[in-house]
C-alpha positions as CSV (number, residue, x, y, z in Angstrom):
1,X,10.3,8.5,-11.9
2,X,10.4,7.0,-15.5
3,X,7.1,5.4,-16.8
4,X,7.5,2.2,-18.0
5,X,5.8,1.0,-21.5
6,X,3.5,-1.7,-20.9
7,X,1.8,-3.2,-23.2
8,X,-1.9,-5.3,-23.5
9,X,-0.4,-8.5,-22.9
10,X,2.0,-7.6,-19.7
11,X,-1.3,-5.5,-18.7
12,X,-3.5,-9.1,-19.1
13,X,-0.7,-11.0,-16.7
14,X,-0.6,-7.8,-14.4
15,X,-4.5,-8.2,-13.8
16,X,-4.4,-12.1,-13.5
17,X,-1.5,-12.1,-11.0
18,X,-3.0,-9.3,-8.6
19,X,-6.5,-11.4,-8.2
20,X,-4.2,-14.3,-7.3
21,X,-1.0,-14.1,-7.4
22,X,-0.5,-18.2,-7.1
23,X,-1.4,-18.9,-10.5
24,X,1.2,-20.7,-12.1
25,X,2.9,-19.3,-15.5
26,X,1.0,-22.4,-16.9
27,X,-1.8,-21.2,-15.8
28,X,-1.3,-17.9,-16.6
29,X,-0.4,-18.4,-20.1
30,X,-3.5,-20.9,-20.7
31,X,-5.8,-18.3,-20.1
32,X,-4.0,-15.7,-22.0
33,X,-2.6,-18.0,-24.9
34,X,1.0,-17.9,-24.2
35,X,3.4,-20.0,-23.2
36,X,4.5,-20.3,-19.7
37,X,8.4,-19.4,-20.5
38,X,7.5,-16.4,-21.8
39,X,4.4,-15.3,-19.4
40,X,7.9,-16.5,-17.0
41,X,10.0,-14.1,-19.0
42,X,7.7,-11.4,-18.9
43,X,7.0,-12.0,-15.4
44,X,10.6,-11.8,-14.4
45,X,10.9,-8.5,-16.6
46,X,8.0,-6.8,-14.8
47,X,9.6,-7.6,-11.3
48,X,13.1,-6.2,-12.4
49,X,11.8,-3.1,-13.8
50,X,9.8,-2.6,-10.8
51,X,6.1,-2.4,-11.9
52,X,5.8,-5.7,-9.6
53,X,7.1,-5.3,-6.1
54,X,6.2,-8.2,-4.4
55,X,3.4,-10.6,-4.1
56,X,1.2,-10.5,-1.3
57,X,-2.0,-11.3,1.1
58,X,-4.7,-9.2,1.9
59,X,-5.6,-10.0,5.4
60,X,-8.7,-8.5,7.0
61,X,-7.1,-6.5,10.2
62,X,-10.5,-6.6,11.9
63,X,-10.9,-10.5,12.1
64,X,-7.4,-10.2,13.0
65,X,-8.3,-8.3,16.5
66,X,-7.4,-4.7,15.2
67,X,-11.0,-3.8,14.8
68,X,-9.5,0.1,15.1
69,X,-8.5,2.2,12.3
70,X,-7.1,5.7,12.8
71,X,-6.3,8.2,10.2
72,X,-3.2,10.2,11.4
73,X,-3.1,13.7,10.1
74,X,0.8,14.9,11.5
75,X,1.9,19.0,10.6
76,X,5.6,19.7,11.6
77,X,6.8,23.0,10.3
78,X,5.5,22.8,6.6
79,X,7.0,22.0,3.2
80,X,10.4,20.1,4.2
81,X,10.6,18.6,7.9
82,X,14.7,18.0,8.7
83,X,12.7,15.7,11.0
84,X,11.2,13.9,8.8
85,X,13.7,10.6,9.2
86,X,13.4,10.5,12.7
87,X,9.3,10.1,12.4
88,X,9.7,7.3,10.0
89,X,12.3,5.8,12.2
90,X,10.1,5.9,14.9
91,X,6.8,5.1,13.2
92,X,8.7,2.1,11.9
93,X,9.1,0.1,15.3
94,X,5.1,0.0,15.3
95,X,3.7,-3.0,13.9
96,X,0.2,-1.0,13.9
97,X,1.5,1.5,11.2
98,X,1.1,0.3,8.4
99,X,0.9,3.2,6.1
100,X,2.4,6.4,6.0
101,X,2.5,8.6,3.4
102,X,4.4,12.8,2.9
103,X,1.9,14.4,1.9
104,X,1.0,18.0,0.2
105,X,-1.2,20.6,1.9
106,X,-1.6,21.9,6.3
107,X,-0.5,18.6,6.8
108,X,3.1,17.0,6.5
109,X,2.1,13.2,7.3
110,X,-1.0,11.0,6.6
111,X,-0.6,7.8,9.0
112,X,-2.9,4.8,8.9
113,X,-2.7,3.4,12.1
114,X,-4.5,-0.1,13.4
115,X,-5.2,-1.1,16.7
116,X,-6.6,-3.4,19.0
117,X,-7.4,-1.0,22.0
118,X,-7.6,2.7,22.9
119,X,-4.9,2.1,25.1
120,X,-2.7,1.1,22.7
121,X,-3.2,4.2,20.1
122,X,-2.7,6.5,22.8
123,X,1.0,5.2,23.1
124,X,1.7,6.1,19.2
125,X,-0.6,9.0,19.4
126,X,1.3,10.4,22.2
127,X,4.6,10.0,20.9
128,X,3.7,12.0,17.6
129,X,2.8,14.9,19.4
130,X,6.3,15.3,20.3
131,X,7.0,16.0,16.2
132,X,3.7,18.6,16.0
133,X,0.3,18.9,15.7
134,X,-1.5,15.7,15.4
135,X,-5.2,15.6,14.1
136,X,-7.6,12.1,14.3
137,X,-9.9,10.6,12.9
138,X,-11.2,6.9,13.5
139,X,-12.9,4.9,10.5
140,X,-16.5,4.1,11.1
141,X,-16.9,2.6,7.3
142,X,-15.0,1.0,4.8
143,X,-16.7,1.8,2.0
144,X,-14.3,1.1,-0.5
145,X,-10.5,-0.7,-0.2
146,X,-9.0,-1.2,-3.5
147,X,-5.6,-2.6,-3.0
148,X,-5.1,-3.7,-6.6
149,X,-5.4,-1.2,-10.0
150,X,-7.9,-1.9,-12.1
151,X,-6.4,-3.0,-15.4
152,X,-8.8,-3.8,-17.0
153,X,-10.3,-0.5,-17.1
154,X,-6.8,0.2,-18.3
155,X,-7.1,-2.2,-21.4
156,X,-10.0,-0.7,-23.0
157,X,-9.1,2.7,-22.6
């Protein structure tokens, strides 16, 4: 994975767009003092290169009827699964997954399920087993749920 050079004013538009990504360009460039065809330019530059993947809304699952979070722990057979397709195939048809990371250490898969019911995790829960041992744990706190990177901390480093 190449590491694309960014520099303080892409880092500035980054940090606007991710606490709303509606502004306008106008916008954008009014509080950065550009103007909007090139915050546009840069914008579009950003997107193709990758750093931005899409634009999105942070929706609270909870108020949304999922008030249960599970934390998926999934060990196959260790380093390289050849089943490792078939699990994200199958975790794919579940609205309720919706993260799932290959992960390093005892474990082969970190899965962030949400759910409305018991009932309905045991469904998912049950058909992970048939890939390996599955470990879980339920969230009782959020104490932290950073979805964006904190560029500004970024700028004055």
């Amino acid at each position: 994975m190449q590491k694309i050079n960014i520099d303080e004013i892409s880092l500035k538009i980054l940090a606007l767009l991710q606490e709303n990504a509606r502004l306008s360009f106008t916008e954008i460039g009014n509080k950065i003092g550009m103007t909007s065809s090139s915050v546009a330019e840069r914008v579009k530059k950003l997107e193709e290169s990758g750093v931005i993947q899409k634009y999105t809304t942070n929706i609270d699952a909870e108020k949304l009827g999922f008030p249960i979070m599970a934390i998926v722990m999934l060990s196959c057979s260790g380093a390289y699964t050849p089943k490792e397709q078939t699990i994200v195939n199958m975790l794919s048809k579940y609205y309720q997954v919706v993260e799932c990371l290959r992960i390093s250490g005892k474990n082969d898969f970190l899965i962030k399920v949400i759910v409305q019911s018991m009932d309905e995790f045991k469904s998912i829960n049950n058909e992970l087993g048939n890939f390996g041992q599955v470990e879980t744990s339920f969230a009782v706190t959020t104490f932290i749920k950073n979805t964006s990177i904190d560029i500004g901390k970024m700028i004055d480093n």
